[in-house]
C-alpha positions, 0 to 999 in steps of 0.5 A: 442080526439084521436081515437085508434084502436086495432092495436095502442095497438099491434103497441105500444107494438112492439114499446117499445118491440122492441126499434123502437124509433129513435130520432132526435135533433135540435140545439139551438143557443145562440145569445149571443155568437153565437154559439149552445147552445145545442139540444133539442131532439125529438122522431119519431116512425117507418116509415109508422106507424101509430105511426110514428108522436109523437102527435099519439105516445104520444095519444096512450100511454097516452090511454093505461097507458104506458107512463111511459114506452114510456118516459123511453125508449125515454129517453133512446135512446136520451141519448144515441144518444147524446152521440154517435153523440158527440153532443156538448153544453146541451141536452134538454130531452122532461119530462112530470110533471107525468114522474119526479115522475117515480122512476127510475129517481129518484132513480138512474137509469138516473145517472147510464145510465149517468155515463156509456155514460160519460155524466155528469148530468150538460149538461141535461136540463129537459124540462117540457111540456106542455102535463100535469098539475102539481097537486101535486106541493109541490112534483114537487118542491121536486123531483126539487130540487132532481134533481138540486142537481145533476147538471140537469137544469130545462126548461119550454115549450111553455109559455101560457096556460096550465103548463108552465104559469106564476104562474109555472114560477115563483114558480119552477124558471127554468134556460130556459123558451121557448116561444111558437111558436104562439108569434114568428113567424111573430114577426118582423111585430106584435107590439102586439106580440113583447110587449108580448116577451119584456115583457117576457123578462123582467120577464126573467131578473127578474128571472135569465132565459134564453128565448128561443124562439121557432119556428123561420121559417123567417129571419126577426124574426130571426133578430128581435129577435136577435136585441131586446137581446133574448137569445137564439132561434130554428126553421127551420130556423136555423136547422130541427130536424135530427138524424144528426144534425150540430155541427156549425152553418149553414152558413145562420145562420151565415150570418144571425148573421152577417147582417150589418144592424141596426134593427128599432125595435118598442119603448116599454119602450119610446124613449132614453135609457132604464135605468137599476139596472146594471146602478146603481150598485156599487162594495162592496167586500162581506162577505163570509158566513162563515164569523163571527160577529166580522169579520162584525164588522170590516168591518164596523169600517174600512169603515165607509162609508159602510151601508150595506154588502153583504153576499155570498156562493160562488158567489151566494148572499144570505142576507144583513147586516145592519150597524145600526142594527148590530151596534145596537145589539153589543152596548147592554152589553155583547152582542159582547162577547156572539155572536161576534164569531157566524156566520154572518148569525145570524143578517143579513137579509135573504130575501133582495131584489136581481135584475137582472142587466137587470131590469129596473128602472120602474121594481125596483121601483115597487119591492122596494114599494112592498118590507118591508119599511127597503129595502129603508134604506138598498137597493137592491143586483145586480146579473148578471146569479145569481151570485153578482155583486154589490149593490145600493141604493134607493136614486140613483134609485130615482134620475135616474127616475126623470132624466128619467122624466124630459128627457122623454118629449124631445124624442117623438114629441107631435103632431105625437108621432115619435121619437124626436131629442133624438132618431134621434141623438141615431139612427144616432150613432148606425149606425155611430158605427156599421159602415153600410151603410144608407140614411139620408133624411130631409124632408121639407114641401114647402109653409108651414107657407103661407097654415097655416096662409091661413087655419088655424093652424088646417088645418096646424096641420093635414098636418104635421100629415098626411105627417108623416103618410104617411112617415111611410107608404111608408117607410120600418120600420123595416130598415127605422128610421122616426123621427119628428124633428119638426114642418113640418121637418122630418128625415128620416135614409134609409136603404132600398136599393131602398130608392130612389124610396121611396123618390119619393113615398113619394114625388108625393103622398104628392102632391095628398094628399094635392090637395084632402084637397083644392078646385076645384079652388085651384087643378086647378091653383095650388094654392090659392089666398094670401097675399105674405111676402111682403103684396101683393095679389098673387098666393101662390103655394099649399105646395110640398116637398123639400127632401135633400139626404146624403149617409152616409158609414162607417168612413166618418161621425164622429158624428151625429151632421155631418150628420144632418148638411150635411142632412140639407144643402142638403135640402136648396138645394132642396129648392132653386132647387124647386123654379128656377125649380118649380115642384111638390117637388125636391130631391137633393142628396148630393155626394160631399163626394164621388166627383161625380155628384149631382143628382137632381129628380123631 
């Protein structure tokens, strides 16, 4: 609780009495397009003031019942401000729940200052904060609707606790939902707080909002974030909060958005392709909503193919029309003559199920149980930013999961649960496409079949376990692909820069790993006494590492087929350097691509 003193009264009185409120913007970028998408705007009390931070100012106001009063007049200067500056792209105005009822917003006087700045009320996005809660939400959803039929957009701050959760982000539908800082910063290194945004990702999708995430300080989660589809995002790292804030990009931002690197980011829908409703979609020129029945109809005998048809209002969809219900309806006598004429919207189904093209199948297959057993029959309407795209069907969505089913148990190996040779080949592809640079490294384990047979398939199953482990360890995960190809073969796609000291790593330390899981007698010779291939007793050598190396640049491999088969011949001549030399494991680096040298490293 905020403790005030006497002098906060008569400060706050100075402050609104005489407009010593300065406000200051900072930009937010749209990943997408990779430009600002507006500013949101933040208010600063005088200098040396003990009102001077907002948190105090806002304390203040709240204990001393003006804040009406104090959101009137930041309003004021904000508008006022951006439009003075220029500013381009939306303005993010900061509104508690309590301030929407203030009737000067309602009644005109906004507007009005709106009209005189030459500022139309479309690039005004209300920011509800999370300062207050809603208690009275059949109002809000009133003054809301106000408000958007005048052109303002609607954003919710910090999803959490407090008014911005789910239940309010689901009943007033904002076109902006921000993430709260806590799940953004240090996402780039947290699973849990990366499944935590993928998953408000997916209820933005759902919902037709766009995700802002908030509080982005580091450039790791900056390209985090990018790489995994957030829309868009504002922190210091883009940009401080300014009175004189930037009108482009800053550069480092643009260097950032043009980092030529492929993010490994963690597999949250399982490996391979994550299907969507856009996948599935097919094109139906729809019915305007002034459309008649008779209109309907026609449409129907002329393509009879068509079960259903989508009715709009402009671009927006807004019901469905079945064939077999409106069939049904105009064969009953006198039925087209009464109500042929009337408008289409008199049949058609006024809540059919609408998805977003970004939902998932898992998520439209839950959506379709829970919907009335018709939506089965006459399936789902398809929208990208709320406006039509297209329709599908039930039996094409089932047909996707199966595949997605079937497939799903190709793309994760079962002993090590990396990414199998599905994954592998699709990575490799990103890479071949967005034309970087990267390591491709099969990894080998020497000696393998001879120390399995010896001690066993569990002894052998813990090795490949453990060498995966450590890959992953020593590894840069973020920027390094580690994939099980199977059994005791790994592939590795660098992009670390020091990726050769890695390989190294990884090497010496296999070799320390497996003295510790043998005997004295075994570490002092070096291996274990045996039956060779040819049946006869002798000195088997304790398994090593073979790792084969090709540097793959842009435009020198045309598929991933082409490296896996450079990776894989790079291997065999690890191995056969391994067993001229001996050693605790060899890399061979594969260069005849760029006609130099071959390297070997023991």
């Amino acid at each position: 609780m905020a403790i005030l003193h006497d002098t906060d009264f008569s400060e706050l009185r100075r402050i609104l009495d005489d407009s010593l409120l300065t406000p200051v913007f900072q930009p937010i970028i749209d990943f997408r397009t990779r430009t600002i998408l507006g500013y949101e705007t933040l208010i600063r009390g005088p200098e040396n003031s003990p009102l001077h931070r907002p948190d105090a100012l806002f304390a203040a106001a709240s204990a001393l019942e003006l804040t009406l009063p104090l959101e009137r007049l930041c309003r004021d200067k904000s508008l006022r401000a951006f439009a003075r500056l220029g500013l381009g792209g939306r303005l993010f105005l900061n509104v508690t729940p309590s301030s929407l009822l203030d009737p000067q917003l309602i009644n005109g006087h906004t507007q009005a200052l709106l009209d005189e700045i030459g500022l139309p009320a479309h690039r005004i996005v209300l920011e509800l904060t999370e300062q207050q809660r809603v208690t009275d939400l059949p109002d809000i959803h009133a003054v809301l609707a106000h408000y958007r039929e005048r052109g303002f957009q609607i954003a919710i701050d910090d999803l959490g606790e407090g008014f911005a959760n789910l239940r309010m982000w689901s009943e007033l539908q904002p076109e902006f939902v921000k993430i709260d800082k806590h799940f953004v910063h240090g996402i780039a290194d947290d699973r849990i707080k990366y499944h935590f945004v993928r998953a408000m990702q997916d209820l933005a999708g759902i919902c037709n909002a766009a995700l802002v995430a908030e509080g982005i300080e580091r450039s790791e989660d900056f390209n985090c974030l990018r790489e995994m589809g957030i829309a868009c995002g504002q922190g210091y790292f883009i940009a401080r909060p300014t009175t004189q804030p930037p009108l482009t990009l800053p550069e480092h931002a643009l260097a950032a958005l043009d980092r030529r690197q492929v993010s490994v980011m963690p597999h949250a829908f399982g490996y391979g392709k994550t299907a969507t409703a856009g996948a599935l979609l097919r094109w139906v020129a729809p019915l305007p909503l002034s459309a008649s029945n008779d209109d309907a109809v026609a449409r129907f005998e002329s393509e009879p193919e068509l079960s259903v048809l989508p009715v709009v209002k402009g671009e927006q969809p807004v019901g469905l029309l079945s064939r077999q219900s409106l069939i049904d309806r105009f064969a009953r006598p006198f039925r087209r003559e009464l109500y042929g004429a009337k408008g289409c919207e008199m049949f058609m189904d006024h809540t059919p199920l609408i998805v977003d093209q970004y939902a998932s199948v898992q998520e439209l297959a839950l959506m379709l149980a829970q919907a009335p057993k018709h939506s089965l029959l006459d399936g789902f309407i398809v929208t990208g930013n709320g406006r039509y795209l297209g329709i599908g069907n039930s039996q094409d969505l089932m047909a996707t999961i199966t595949e997605m089913q079937i497939s799903a148990a190709r793309y994760a190996n079962p002993l090590t649960q990396l990414p199998g040779n599905v994954p592998i080949n699709e990575h490799i592809d990103r890479i071949l496409a967005a034309e970087v640079e990267c390591v491709a490294a099969y990894i080998d384990i020497d000696n393998f079949k001879p120390f399995n047979d010896h001690f066993g398939y569990r002894r052998g199953d813990d090795l490949i376990q453990l060498l995966g482990r450590l890959i992953c360890e020593i590894a840069d995960t973020r920027n390094d692909f580690v994939g099980h190809i199977g059994g005791d073969d790994y592939f590795v796609i660098f992009q670390s820069p020091h990726w050769e000291t890695l390989c190294q790593d990884i090497v010496h330390r296999f070799s320390d790993m497996v003295s510790k899981m043998v005997g004295p007698h075994e570490q002092t010779h070096g291996g274990y006494l045996a039956e060779n291939r040819r049946g006869e007793l002798g000195l088997i050598p304790l398994p090593t590492l073979s790792i084969g190396i090709v540097k793959v640049g842009p435009l020198q491999f045309e598929s991933n087929r082409e490296v896996a088969a450079a990776a894989a011949e790079a291997k065999k001549q690890a191995k056969k350097r391994l067993k001229e030399q001996g050693g605790k494991g060899n890399i061979f680096i594969e260069q005849r691509r760029h006609q130099s040298p071959v390297t070997y490293l023991n």
